[in-house]
Backbone as XML, in Angstrom:
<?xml version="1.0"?>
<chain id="A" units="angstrom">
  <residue number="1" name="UNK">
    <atom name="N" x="54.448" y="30.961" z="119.681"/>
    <atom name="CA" x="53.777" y="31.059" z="118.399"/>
    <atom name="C" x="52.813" y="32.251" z="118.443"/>
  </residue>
  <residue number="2" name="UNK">
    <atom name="N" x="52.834" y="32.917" z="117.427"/>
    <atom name="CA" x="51.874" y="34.506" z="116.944"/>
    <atom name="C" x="50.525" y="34.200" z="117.318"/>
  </residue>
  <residue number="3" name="UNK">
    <atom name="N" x="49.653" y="34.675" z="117.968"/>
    <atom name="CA" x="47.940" y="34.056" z="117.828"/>
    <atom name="C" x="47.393" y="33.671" z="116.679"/>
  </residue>
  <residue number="4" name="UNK">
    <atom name="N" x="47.824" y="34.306" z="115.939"/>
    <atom name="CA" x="47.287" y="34.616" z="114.549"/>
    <atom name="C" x="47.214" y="32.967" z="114.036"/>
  </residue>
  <residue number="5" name="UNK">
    <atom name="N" x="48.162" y="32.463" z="114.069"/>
    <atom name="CA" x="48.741" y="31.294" z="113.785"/>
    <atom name="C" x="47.470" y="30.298" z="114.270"/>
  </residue>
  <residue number="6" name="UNK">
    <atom name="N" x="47.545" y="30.511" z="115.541"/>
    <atom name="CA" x="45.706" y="29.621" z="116.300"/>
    <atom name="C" x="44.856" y="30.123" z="115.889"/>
  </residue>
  <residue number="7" name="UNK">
    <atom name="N" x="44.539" y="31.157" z="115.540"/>
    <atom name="CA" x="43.459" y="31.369" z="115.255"/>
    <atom name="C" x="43.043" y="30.738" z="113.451"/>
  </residue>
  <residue number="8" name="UNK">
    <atom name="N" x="44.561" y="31.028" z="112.605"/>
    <atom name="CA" x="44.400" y="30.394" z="111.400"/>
    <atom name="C" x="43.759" y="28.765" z="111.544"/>
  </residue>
  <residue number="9" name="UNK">
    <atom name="N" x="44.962" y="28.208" z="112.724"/>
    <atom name="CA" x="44.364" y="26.715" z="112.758"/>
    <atom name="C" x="43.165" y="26.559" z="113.151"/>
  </residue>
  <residue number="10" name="UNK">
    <atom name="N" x="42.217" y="27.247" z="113.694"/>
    <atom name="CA" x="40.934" y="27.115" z="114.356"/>
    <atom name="C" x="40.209" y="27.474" z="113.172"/>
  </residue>
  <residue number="11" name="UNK">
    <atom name="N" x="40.628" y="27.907" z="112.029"/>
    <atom name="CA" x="39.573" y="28.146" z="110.810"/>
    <atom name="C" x="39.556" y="26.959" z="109.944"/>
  </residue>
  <residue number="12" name="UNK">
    <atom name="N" x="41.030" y="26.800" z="109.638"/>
    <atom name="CA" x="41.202" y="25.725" z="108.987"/>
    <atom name="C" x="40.491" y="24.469" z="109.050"/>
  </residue>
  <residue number="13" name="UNK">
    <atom name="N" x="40.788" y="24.050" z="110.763"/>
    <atom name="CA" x="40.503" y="23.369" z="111.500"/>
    <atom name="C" x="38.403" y="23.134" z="111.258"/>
  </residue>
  <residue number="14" name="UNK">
    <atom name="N" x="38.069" y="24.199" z="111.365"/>
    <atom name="CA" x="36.236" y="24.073" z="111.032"/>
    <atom name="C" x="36.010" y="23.774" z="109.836"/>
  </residue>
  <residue number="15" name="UNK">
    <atom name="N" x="36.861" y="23.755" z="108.680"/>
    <atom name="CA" x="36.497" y="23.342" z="107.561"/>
    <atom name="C" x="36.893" y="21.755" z="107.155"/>
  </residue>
  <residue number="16" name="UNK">
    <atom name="N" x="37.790" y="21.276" z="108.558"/>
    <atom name="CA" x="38.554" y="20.088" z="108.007"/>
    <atom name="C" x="37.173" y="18.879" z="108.190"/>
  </residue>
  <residue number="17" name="UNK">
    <atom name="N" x="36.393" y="18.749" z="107.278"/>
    <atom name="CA" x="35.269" y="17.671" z="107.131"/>
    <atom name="C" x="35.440" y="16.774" z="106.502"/>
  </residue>
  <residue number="18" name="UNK">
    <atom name="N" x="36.559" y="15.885" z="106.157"/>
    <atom name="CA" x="36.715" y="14.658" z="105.380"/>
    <atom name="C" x="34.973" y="13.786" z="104.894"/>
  </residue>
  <residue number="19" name="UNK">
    <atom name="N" x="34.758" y="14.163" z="103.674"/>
    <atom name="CA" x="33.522" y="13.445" z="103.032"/>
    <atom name="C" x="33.460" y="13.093" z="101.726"/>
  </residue>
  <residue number="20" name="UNK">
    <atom name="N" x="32.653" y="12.029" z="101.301"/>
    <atom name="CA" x="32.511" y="11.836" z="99.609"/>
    <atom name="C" x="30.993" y="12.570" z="99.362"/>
  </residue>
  <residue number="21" name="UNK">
    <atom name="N" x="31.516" y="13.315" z="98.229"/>
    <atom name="CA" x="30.743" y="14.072" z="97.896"/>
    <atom name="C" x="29.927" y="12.903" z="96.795"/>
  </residue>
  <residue number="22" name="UNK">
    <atom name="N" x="30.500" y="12.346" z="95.886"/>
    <atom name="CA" x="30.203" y="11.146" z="94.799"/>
    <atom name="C" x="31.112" y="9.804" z="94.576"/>
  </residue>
  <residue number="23" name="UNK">
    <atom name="N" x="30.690" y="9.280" z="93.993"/>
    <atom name="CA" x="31.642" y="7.818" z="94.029"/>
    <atom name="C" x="33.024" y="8.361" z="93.175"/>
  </residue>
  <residue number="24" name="UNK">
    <atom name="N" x="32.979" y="9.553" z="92.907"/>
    <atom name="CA" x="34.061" y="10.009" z="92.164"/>
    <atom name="C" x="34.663" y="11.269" z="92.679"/>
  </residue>
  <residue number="25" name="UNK">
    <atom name="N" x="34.118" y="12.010" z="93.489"/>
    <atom name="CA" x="34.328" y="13.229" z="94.174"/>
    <atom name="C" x="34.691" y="13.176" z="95.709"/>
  </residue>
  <residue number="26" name="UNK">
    <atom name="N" x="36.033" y="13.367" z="96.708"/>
    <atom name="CA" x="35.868" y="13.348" z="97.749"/>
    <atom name="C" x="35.972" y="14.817" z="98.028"/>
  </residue>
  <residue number="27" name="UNK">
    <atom name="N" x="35.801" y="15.217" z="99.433"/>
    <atom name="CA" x="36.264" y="16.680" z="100.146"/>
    <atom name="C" x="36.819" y="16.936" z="101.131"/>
  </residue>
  <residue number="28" name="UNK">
    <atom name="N" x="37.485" y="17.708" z="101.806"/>
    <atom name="CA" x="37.716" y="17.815" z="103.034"/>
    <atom name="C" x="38.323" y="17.309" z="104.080"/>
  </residue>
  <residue number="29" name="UNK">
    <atom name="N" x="39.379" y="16.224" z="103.240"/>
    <atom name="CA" x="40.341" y="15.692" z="104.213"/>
    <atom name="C" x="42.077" y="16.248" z="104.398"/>
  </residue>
  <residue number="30" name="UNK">
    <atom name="N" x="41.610" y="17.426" z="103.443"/>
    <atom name="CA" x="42.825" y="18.518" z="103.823"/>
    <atom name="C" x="42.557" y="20.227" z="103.540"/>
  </residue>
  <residue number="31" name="UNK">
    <atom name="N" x="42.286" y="20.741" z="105.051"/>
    <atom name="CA" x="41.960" y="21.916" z="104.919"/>
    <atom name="C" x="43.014" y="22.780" z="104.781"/>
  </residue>
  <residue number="32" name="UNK">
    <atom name="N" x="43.039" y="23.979" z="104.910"/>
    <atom name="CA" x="43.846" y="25.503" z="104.586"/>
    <atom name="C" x="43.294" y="26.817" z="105.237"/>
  </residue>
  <residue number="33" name="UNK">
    <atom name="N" x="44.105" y="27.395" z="105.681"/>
    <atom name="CA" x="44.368" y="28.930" z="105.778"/>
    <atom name="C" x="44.816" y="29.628" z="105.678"/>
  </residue>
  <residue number="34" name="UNK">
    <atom name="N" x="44.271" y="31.009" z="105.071"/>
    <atom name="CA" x="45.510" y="31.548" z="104.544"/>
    <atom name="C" x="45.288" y="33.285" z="104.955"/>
  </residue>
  <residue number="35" name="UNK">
    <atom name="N" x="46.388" y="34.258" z="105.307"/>
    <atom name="CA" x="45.689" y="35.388" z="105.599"/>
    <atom name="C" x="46.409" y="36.214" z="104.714"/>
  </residue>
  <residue number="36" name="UNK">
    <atom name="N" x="45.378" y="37.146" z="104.456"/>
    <atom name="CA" x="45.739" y="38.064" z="103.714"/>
    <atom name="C" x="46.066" y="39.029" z="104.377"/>
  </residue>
  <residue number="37" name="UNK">
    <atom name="N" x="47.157" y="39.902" z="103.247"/>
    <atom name="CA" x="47.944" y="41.628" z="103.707"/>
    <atom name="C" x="46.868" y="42.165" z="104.823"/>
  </residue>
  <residue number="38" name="UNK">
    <atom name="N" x="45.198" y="41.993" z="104.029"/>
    <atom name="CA" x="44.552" y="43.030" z="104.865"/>
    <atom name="C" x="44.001" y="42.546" z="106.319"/>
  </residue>
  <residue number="39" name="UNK">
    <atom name="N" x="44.831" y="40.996" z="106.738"/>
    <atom name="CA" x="44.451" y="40.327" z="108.144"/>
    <atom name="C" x="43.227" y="39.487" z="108.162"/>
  </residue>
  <residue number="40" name="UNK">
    <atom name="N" x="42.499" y="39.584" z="106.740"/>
    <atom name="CA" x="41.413" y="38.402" z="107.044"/>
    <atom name="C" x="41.786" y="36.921" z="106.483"/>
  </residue>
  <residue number="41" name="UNK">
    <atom name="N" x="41.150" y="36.149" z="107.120"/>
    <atom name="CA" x="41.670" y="34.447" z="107.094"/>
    <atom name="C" x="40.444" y="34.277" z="105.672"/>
  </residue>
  <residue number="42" name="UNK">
    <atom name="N" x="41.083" y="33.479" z="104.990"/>
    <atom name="CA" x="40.265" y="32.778" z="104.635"/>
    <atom name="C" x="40.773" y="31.589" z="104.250"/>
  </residue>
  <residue number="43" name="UNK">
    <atom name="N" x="39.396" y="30.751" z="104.239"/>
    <atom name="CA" x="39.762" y="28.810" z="103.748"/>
    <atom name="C" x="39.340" y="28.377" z="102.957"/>
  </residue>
  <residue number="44" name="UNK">
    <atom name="N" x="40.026" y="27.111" z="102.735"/>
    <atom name="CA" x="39.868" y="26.453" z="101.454"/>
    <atom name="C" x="39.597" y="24.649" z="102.263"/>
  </residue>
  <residue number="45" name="UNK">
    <atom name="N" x="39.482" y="23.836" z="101.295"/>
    <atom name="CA" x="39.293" y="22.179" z="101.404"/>
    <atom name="C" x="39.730" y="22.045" z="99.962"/>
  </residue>
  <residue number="46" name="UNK">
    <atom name="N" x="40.755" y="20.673" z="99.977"/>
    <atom name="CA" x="41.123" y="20.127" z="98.904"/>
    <atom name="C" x="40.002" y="19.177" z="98.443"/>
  </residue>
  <residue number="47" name="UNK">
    <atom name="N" x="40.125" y="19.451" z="97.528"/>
    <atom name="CA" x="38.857" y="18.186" z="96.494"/>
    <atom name="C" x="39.457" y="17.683" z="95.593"/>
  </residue>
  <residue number="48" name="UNK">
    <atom name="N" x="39.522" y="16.523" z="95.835"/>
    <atom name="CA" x="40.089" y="15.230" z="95.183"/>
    <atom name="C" x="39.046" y="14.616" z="93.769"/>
  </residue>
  <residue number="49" name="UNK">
    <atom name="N" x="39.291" y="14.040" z="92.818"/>
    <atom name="CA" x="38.416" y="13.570" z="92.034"/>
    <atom name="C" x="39.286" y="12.221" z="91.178"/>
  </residue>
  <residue number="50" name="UNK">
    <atom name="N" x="38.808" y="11.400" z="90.675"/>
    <atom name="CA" x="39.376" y="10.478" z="89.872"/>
    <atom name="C" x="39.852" y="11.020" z="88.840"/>
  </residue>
  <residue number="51" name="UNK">
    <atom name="N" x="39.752" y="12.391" z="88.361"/>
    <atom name="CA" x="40.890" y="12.650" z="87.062"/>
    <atom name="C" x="41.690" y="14.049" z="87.887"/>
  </residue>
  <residue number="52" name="UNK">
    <atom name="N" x="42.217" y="14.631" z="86.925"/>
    <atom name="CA" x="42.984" y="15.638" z="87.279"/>
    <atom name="C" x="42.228" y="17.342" z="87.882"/>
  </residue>
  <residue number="53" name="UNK">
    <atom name="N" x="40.618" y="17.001" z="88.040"/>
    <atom name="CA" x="40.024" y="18.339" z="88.047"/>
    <atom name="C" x="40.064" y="18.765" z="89.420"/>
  </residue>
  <residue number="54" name="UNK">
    <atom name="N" x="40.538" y="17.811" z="90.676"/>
    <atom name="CA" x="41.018" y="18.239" z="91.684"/>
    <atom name="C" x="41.222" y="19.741" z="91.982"/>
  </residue>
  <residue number="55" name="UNK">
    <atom name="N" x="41.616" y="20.148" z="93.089"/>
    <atom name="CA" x="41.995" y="21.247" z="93.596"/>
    <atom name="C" x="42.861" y="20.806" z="95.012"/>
  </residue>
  <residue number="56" name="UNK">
    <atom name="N" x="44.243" y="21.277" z="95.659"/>
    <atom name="CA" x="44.512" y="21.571" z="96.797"/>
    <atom name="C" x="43.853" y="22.460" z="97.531"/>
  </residue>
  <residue number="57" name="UNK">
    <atom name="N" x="43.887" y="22.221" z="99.092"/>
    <atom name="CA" x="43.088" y="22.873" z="99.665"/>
    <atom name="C" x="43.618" y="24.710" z="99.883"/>
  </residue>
  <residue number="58" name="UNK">
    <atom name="N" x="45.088" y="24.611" z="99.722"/>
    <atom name="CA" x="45.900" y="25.736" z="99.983"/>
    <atom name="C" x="45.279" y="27.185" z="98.797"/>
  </residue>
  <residue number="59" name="UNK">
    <atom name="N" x="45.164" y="26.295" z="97.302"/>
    <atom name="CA" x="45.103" y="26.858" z="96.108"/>
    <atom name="C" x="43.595" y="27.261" z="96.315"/>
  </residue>
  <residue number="60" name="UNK">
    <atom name="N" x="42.448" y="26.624" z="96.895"/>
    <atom name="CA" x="41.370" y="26.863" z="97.205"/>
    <atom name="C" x="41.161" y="28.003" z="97.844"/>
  </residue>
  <residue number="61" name="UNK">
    <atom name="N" x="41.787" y="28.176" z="99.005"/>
    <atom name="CA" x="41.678" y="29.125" z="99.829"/>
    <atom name="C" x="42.148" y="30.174" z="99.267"/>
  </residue>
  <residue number="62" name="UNK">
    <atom name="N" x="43.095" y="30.851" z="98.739"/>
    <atom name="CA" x="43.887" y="31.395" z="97.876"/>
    <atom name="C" x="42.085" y="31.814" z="96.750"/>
  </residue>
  <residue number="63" name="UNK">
    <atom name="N" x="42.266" y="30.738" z="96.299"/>
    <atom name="CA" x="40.761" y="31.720" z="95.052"/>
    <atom name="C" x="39.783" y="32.128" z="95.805"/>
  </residue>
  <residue number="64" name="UNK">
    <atom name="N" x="39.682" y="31.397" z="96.725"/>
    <atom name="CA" x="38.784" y="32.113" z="97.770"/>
    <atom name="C" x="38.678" y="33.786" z="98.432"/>
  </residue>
  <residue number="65" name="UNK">
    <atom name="N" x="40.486" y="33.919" z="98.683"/>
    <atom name="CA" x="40.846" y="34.774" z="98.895"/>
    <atom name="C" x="40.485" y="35.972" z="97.904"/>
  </residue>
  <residue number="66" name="UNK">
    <atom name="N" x="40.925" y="35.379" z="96.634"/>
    <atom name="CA" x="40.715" y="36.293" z="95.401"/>
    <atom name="C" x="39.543" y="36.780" z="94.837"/>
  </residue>
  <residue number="67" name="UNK">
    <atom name="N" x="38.333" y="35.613" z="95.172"/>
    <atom name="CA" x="36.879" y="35.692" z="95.294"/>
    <atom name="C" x="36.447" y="37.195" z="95.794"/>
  </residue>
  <residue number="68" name="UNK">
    <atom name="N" x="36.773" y="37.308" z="97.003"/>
    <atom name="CA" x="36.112" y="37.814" z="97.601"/>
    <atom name="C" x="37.536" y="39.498" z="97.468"/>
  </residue>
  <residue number="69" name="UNK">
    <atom name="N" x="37.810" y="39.481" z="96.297"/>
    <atom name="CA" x="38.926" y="41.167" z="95.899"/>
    <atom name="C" x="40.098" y="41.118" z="96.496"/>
  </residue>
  <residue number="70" name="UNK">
    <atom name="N" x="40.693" y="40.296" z="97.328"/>
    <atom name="CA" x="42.222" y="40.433" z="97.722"/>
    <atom name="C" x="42.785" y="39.499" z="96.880"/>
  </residue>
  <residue number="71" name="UNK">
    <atom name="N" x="44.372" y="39.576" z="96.348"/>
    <atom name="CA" x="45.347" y="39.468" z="96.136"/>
    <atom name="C" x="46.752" y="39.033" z="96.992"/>
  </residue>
  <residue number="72" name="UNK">
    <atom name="N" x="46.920" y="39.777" z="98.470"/>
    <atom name="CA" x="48.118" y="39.346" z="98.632"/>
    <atom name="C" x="47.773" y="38.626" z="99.977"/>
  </residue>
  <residue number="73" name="UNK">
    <atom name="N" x="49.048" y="37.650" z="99.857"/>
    <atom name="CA" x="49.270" y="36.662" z="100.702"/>
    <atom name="C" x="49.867" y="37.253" z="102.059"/>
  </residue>
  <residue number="74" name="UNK">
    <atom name="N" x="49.750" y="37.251" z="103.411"/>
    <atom name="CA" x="50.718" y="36.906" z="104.341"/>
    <atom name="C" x="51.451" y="35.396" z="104.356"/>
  </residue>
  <residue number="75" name="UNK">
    <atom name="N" x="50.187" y="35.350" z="105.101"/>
    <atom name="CA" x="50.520" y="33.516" z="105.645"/>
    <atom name="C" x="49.746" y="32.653" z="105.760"/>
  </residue>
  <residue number="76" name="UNK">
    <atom name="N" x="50.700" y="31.226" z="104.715"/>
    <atom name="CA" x="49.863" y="30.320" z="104.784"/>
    <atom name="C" x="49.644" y="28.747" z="105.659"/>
  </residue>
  <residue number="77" name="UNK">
    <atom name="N" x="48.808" y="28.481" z="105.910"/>
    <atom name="CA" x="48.699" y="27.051" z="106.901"/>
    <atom name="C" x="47.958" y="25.923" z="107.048"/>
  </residue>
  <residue number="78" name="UNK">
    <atom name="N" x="48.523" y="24.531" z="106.522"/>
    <atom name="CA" x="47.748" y="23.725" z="105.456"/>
    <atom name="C" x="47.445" y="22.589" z="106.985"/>
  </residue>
  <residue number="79" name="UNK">
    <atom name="N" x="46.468" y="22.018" z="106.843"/>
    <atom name="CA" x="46.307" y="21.054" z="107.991"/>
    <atom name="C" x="46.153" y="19.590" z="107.237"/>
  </residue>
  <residue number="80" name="UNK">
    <atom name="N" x="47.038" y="18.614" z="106.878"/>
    <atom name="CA" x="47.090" y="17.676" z="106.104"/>
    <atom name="C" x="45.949" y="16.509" z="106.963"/>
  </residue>
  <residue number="81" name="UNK">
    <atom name="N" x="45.988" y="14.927" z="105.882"/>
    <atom name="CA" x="45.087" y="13.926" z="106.907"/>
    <atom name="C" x="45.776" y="13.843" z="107.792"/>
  </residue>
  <residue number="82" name="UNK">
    <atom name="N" x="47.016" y="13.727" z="108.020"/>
    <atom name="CA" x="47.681" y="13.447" z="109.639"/>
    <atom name="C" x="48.457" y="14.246" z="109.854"/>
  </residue>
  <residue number="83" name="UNK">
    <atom name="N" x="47.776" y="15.191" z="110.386"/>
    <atom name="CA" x="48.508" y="16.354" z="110.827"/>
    <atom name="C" x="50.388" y="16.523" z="111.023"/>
  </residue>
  <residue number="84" name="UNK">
    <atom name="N" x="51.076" y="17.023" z="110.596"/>
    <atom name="CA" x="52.215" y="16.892" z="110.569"/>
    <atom name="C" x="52.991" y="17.846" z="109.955"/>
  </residue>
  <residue number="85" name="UNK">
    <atom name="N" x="54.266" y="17.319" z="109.830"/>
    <atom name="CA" x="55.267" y="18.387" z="108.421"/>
    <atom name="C" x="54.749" y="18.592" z="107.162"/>
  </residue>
  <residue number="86" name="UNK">
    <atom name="N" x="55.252" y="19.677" z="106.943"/>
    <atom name="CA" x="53.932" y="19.368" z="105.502"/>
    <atom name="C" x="54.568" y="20.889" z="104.614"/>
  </residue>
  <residue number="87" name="UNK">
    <atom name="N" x="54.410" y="21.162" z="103.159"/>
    <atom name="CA" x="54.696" y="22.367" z="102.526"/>
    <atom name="C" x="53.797" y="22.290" z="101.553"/>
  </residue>
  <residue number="88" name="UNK">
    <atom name="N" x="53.166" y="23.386" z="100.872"/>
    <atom name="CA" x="52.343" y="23.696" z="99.505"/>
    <atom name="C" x="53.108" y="22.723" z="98.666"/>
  </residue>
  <residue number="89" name="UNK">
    <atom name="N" x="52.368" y="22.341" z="97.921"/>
    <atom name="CA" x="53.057" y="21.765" z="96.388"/>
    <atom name="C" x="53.549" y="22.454" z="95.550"/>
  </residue>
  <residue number="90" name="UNK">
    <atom name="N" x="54.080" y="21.327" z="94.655"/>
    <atom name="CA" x="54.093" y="22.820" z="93.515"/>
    <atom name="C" x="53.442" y="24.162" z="92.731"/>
  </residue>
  <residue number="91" name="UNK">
    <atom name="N" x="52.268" y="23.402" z="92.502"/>
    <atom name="CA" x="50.982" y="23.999" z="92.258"/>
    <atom name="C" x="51.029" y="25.227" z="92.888"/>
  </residue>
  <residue number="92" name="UNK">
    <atom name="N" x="50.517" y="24.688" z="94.109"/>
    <atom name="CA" x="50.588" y="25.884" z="94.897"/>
    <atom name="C" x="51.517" y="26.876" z="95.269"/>
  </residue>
  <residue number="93" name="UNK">
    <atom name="N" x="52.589" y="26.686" z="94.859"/>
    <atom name="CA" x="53.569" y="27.765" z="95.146"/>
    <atom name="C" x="53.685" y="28.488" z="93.446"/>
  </residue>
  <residue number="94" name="UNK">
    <atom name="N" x="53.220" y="27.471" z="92.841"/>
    <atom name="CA" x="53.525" y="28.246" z="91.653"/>
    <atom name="C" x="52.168" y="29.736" z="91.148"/>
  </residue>
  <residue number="95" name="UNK">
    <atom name="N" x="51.335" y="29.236" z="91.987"/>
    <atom name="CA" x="50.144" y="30.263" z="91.945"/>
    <atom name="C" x="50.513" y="31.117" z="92.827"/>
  </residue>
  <residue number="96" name="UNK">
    <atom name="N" x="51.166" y="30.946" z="93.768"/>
    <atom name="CA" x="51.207" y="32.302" z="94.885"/>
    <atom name="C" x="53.090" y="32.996" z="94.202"/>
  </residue>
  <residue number="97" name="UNK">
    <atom name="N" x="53.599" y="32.338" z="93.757"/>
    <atom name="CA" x="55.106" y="33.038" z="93.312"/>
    <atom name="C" x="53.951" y="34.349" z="91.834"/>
  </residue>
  <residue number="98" name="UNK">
    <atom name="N" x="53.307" y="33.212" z="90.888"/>
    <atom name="CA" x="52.521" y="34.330" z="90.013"/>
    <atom name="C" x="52.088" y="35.264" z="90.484"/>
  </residue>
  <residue number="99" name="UNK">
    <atom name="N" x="50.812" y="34.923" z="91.436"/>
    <atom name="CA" x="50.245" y="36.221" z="92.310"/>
    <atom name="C" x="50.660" y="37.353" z="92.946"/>
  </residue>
  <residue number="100" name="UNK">
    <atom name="N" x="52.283" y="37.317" z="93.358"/>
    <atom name="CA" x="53.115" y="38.620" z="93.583"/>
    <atom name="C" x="54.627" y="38.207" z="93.697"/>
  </residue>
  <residue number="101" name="UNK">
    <atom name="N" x="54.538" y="38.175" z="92.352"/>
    <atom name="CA" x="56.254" y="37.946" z="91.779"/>
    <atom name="C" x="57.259" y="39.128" z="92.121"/>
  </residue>
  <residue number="102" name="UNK">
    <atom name="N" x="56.868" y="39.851" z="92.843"/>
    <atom name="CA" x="58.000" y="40.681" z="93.438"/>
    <atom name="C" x="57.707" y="40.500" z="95.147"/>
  </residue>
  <residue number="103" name="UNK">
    <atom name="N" x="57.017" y="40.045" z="95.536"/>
    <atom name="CA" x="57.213" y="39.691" z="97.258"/>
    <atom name="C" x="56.768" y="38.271" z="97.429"/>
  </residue>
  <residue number="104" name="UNK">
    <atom name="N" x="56.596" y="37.187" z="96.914"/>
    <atom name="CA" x="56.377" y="35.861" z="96.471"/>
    <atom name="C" x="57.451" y="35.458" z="98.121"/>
  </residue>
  <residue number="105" name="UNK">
    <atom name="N" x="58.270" y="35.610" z="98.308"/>
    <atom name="CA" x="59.675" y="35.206" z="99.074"/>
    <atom name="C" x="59.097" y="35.110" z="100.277"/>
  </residue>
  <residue number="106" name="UNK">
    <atom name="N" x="58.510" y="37.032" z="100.708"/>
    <atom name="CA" x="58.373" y="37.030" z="102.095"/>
    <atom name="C" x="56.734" y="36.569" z="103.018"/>
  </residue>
  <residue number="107" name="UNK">
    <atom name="N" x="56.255" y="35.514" z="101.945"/>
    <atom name="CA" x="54.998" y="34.921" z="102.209"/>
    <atom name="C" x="55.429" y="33.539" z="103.522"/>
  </residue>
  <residue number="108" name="UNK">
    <atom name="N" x="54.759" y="33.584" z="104.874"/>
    <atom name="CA" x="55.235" y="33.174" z="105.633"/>
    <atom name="C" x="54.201" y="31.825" z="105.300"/>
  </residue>
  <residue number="109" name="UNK">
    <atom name="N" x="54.997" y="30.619" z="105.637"/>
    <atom name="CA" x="54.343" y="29.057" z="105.376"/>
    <atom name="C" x="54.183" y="28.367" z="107.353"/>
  </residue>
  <residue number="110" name="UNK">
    <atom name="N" x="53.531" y="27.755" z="107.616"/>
    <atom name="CA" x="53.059" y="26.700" z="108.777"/>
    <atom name="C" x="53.872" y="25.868" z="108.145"/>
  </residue>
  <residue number="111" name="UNK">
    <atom name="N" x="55.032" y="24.922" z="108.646"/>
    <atom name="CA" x="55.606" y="24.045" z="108.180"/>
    <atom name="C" x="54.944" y="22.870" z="109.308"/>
  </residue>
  <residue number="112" name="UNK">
    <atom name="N" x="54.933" y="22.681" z="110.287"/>
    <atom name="CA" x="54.716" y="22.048" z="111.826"/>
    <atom name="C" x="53.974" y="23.168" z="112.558"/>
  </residue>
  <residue number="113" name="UNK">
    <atom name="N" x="53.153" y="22.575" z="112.555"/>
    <atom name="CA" x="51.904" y="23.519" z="113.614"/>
    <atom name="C" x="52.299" y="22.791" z="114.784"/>
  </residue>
  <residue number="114" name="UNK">
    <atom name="N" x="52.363" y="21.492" z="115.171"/>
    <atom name="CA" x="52.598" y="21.678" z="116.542"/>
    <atom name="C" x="54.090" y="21.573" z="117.422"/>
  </residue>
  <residue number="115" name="UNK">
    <atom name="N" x="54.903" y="22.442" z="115.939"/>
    <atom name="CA" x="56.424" y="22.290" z="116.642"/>
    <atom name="C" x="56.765" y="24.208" z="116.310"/>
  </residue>
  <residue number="116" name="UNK">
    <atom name="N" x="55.772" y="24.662" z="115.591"/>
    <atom name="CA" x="56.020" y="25.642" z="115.363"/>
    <atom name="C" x="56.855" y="26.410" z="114.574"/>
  </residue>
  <residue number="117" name="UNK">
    <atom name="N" x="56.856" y="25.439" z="113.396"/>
    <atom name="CA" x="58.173" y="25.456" z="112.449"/>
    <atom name="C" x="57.127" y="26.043" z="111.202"/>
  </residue>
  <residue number="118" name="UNK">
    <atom name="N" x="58.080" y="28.011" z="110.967"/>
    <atom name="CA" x="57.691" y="28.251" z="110.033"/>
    <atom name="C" x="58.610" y="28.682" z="109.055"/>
  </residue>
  <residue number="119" name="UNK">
    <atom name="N" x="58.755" y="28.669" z="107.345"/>
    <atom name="CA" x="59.266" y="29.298" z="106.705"/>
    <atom name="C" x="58.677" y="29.979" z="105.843"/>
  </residue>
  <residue number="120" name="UNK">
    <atom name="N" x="59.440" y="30.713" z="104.946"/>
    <atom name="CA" x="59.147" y="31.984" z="104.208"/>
    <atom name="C" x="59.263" y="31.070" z="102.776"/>
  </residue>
  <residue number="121" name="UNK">
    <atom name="N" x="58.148" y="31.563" z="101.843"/>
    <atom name="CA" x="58.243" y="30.380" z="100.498"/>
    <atom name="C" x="59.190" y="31.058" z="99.978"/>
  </residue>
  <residue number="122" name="UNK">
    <atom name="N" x="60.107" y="32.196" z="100.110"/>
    <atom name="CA" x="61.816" y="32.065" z="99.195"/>
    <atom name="C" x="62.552" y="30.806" z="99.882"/>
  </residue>
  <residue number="123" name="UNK">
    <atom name="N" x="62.263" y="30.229" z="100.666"/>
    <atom name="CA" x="63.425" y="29.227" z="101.635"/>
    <atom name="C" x="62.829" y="27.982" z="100.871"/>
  </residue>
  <residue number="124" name="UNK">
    <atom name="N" x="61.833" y="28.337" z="100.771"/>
    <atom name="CA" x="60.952" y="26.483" z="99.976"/>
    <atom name="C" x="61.069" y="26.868" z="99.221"/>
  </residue>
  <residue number="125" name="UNK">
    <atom name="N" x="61.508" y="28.058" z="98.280"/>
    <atom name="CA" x="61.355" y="28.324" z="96.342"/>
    <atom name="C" x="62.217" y="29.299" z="96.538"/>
  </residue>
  <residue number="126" name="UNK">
    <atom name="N" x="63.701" y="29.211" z="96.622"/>
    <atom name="CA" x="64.507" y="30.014" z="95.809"/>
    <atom name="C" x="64.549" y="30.766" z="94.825"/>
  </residue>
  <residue number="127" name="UNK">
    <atom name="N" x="64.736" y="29.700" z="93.790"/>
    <atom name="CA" x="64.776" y="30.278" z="92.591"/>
    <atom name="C" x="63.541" y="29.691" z="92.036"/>
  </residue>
  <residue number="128" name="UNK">
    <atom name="N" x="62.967" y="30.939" z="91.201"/>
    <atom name="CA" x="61.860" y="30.281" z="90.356"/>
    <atom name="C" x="61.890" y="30.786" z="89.045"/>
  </residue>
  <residue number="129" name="UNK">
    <atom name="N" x="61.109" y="30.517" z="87.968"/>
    <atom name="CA" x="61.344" y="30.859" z="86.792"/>
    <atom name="C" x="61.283" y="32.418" z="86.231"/>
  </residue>
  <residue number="130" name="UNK">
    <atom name="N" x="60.485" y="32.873" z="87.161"/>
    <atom name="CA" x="60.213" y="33.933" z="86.791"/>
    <atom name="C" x="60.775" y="35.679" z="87.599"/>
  </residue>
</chain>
């Protein structure tokens, strides 16, 4: 496995703080990393809420990313509650296919961090609408 890859999980990994923020707000029981074209990591935490105002942690990291002036994706790597197989949602692929609808494909995904199973989101999203 690439370093890059440990080192993503070791970011991810510092943000993974499972907490209730309010009797209606939780945080942090699914972190993200994600690196950008220009090699910096950045993370996200999913926030859960009793209606739909949620966020995934993947899509987090990602605005995060965008926060701070980048745009493109390398690779992304989601650390679920029990660590395991795992892919972006829809959501989330549907924000990163928008974000660069002409290289959307060759964005590399963490499928199994500890089997080392990665794919490219054209293999998880073929075809998309756009």
């Amino acid at each position: 496995m690439d370093r890059i890859w440990e080192e993503m999980h070791a970011a991810a990994e510092a943000v993974l703080k499972p907490r209730r923020i309010s009797e209606y707000v939780t945080a942090g029981e699914v972190s993200a990393a994600v690196l950008s074209k220009s090699g910096k990591i950045y993370t996200g935490v999913c926030i859960d809420t009793c209606s739909t105002l949620g966020i995934c942690a993947e899509r987090n990291a990602i605005f995060n990313m965008v926060t701070n002036g980048e745009q493109e994706i390398d690779k992304v790597l989601c650390i679920p509650p029990v660590e395991g197989r795992g892919a972006p949602c829809g959501a989330c692929r549907e924000l990163m296919v928008q974000l660069m609808p002409d290289s959307y494909k060759d964005i590399e995904i963490m499928i199994d961090y500890s089997k080392g199973i990665v794919m490219k989101l054209g293999e998880l999203t073929p075809q998309w609408w756009i």
